[in-house]
N, C-alpha and C positions, 0 to 999 in steps of 0.2 A: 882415496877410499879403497882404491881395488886392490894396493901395496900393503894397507892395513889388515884386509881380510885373508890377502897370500900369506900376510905372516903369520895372522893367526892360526891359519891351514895349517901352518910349517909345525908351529910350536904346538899345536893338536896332536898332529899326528907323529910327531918326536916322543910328544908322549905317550902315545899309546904303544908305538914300536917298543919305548923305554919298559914300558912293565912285559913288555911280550921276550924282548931280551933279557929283563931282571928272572923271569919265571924260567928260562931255557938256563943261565947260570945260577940258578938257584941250585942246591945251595952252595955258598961260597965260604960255612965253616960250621961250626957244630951247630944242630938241631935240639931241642927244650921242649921235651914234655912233661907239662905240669901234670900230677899224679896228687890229689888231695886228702888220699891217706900214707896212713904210716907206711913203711914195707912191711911185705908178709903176707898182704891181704889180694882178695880175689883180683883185684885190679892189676898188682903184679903180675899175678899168676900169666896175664892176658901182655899186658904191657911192655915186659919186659923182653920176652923173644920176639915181639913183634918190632922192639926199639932195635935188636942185635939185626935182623933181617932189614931192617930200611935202613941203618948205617953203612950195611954191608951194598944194600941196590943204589944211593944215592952218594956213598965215596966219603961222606963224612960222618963223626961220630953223631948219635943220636942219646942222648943225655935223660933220664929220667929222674924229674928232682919231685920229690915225695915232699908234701905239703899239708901234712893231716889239721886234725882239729874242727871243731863243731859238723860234725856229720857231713861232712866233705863241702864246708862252705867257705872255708878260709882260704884252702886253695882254689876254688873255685874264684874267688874277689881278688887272689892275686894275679889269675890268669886273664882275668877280665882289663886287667889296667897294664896287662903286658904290653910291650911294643907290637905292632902289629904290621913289624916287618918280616912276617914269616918265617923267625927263627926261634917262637914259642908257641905250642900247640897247647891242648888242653885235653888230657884224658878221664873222663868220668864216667858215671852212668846214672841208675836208675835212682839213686840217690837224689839225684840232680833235676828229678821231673817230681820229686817227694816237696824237695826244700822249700818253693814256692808259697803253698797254700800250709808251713807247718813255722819257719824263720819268718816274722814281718817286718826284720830290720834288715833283709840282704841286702845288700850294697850292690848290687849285680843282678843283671835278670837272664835266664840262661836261654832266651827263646829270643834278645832282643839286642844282648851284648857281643854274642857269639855265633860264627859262621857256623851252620853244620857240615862237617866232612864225612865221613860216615861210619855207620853201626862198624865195630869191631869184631864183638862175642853176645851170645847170646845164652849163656848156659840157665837152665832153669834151676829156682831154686831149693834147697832139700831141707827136709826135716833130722834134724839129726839131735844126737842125745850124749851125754857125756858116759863114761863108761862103765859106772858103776850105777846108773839110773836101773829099779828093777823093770821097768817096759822095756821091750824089746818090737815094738811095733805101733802103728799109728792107734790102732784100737787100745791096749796098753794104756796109752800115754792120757786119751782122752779118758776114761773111765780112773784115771789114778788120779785126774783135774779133777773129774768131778766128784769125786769120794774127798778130798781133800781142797776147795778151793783157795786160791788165795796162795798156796802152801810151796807150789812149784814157781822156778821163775826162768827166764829166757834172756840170754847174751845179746846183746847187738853192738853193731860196730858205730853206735852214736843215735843221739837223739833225732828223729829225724830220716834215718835211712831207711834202705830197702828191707834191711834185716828187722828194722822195730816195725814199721808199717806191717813187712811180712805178717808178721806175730801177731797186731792189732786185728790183720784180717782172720787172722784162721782161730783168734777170740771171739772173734762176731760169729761167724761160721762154725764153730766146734760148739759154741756154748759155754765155754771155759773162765775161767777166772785167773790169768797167769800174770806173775809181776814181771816188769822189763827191768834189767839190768844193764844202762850204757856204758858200752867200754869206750877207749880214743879210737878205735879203727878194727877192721876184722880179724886181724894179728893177731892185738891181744886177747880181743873176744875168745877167739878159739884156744889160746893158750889157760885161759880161766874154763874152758870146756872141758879140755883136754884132763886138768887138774881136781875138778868137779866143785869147781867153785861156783858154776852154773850149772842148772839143769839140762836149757835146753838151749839152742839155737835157728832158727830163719835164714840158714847159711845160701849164698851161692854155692853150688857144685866147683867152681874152677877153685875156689879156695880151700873147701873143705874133702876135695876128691882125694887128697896123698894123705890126710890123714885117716879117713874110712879105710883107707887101702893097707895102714898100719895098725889096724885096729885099736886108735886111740879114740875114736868114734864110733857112735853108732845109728847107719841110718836109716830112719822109718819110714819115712816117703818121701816120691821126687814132686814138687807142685809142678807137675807138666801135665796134657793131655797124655803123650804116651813115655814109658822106660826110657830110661837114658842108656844109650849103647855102651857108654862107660859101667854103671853096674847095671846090669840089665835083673839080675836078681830082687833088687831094691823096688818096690810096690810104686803104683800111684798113686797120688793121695786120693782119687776115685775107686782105686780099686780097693785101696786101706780102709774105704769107707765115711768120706770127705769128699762128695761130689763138687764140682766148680773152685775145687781150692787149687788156682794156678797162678805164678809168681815166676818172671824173670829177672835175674841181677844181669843186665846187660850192661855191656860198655861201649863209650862209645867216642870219638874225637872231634874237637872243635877248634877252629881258629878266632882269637881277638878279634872283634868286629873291626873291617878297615883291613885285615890282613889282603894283599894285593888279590883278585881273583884267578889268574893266571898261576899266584902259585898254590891255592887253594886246591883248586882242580889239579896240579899235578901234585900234592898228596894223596887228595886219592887217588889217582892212577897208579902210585907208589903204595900204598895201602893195599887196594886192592890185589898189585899184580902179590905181594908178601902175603896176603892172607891166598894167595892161590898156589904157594910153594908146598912141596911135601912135608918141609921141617914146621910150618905154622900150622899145617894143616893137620898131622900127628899131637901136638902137643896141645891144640884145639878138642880131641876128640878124649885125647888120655883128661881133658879138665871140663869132659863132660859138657862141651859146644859143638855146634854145627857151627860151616863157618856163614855166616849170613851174608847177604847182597844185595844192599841197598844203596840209591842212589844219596846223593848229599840232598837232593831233594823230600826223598821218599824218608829219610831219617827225621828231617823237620817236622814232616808229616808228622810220623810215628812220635817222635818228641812231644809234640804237640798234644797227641789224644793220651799219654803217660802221664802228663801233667794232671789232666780234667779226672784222668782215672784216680789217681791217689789224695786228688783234692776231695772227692768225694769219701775215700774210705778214710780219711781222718776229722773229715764231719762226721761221719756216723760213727767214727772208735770214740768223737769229741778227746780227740788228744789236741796236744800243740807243745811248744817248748817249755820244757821245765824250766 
């Protein structure tokens, strides 16, 4: 009995040593972040120098494979059934605390499936208007809704996301009568902006920041409490005259449920120290984010009250999938 229990001690504790050396060689060849829309979109915007920056700290490439389709829920179910030997991550955001209470066929539950690693970006999001729209301001735009309703309509990057909820909410709140227009991802959405195929847009700031700056956009409010230090000119929807209209498109990382925890935790550490460099930290602020600092706990959190929050405002828009 006593030879029994040494061994088991042995073969315990081999394994525990076993994942504390898998997490210290980690990683031992290219890294997979699922990205569940097209390229182009604000997710890039965030994803992409964050994948050049952790390739460069951790010695091997960091790969981003773009997964679009139904409001970021396809790649969402493929990241869910990924190996979860810590050599595929999962990058999404607000989208993803939408899905629940809007998809009732996910395949995946994004609070139950997936580790939280933590918040990446947090840029609030803006009101913006295609270039030939005659408003040029949030007041504008609501008094031409309501002279005309029905009449104006507004882009999003899918059924479902942050950009259509956006829109639902600042309908209840405006008083407005606005039609949605879903595109496959934020890309094209704004490329149909840009074109004036839509009206309006519910954009993230990290997506739509280089084109306001090209004036192929125009934009009338930031849904934040206060100015974005990226255009600090640009109103808030408080001051535009739209009290409590406030909307973040955040992003955020997740590992496969079952992903080892030893190497969970030193992604973020690797996350973290990249979002604390000058080059993340610039090109964070030019896309109109702060960089935020949250723990893998404190994102679960926050995860968690994003979900209750948007489950609500699609009770009260009474939307759901088309």
């Amino acid at each position: 009995m006593k030879r029994s229990i040494a061994l088991i001690a042995c073969i315990v504790g081999a394994a525990a040593g076993g994942h504390a050396v898998g997490a210290e060689a980690w990683p031992s060849k290219a890294v997979t972040i699922i990205v569940p829309f097209p390229a182009g979109g604000g997710t890039d915007a965030f994803v992409r120098p964050l994948a050049q920056q952790l390739g460069a700290q951790l010695g091997h490439s960091v790969v981003v494979d773009n997964r679009g389709g139904a409001g970021g829920t396809v790649g969402a179910a493929i990241a869910a059934r990924a190996q979860p030997d810590g050599y595929t991550f999962f990058v999404g955001g607000a989208h993803h605390a939408i899905a629940p209470s809007f998809y009732k066929g996910l395949t995946y539950d994004i609070e139950k499936d997936f580790v939280p690693v933590t918040l990446i970006a947090q840029p609030p999001q803006i009101i913006v208007a295609a270039p030939t729209e005659p408003f040029s301001d949030l007041k504008g735009l609501i008094d031409h809704a309501r002279r005309q309703p029905g009449k104006l309509n507004f882009g999003s990057a899918g059924n479902g996301t942050s950009h259509h909820l956006a829109g639902e909410l600042f309908k209840l709140q405006a008083g407005v009568d606005i039609a949605h227009v879903p595109y496959t991802g934020a890309g094209p959405m704004l490329l149909a902006l840009m074109g004036s195929q839509v009206d309006l847009a519910f954009d993230g700031l990290g997506s739509s920041a280089q084109h306001i700056r090209a004036g192929k956009i125009k934009p009338l409010a930031v849904a934040a409490s206060q100015r974005s230090s990226a255009f600090p000119d640009v109103p808030t929807a408080a001051e535009a005259g739209l009290p409590g209209y406030e909307v973040s498109t955040w992003y955020a990382m997740w590992a496969p449920k079952g992903t080892p925890q030893p190497i969970v935790e030193r992604m973020y550490a690797e996350v973290q120290k990249a979002l604390g460099t000058p080059e993340i930290k610039k090109v964070w602020l030019s896309n109109g984010s702060e960089v935020p600092r949250y723990t893998s706990a404190e994102f679960g959190k926050y995860l968690h009250d994003e979900v209750q929050r948007w489950a609500k405002v699609a009770k009260d828009a009474g939307i759901k999938a088309d």
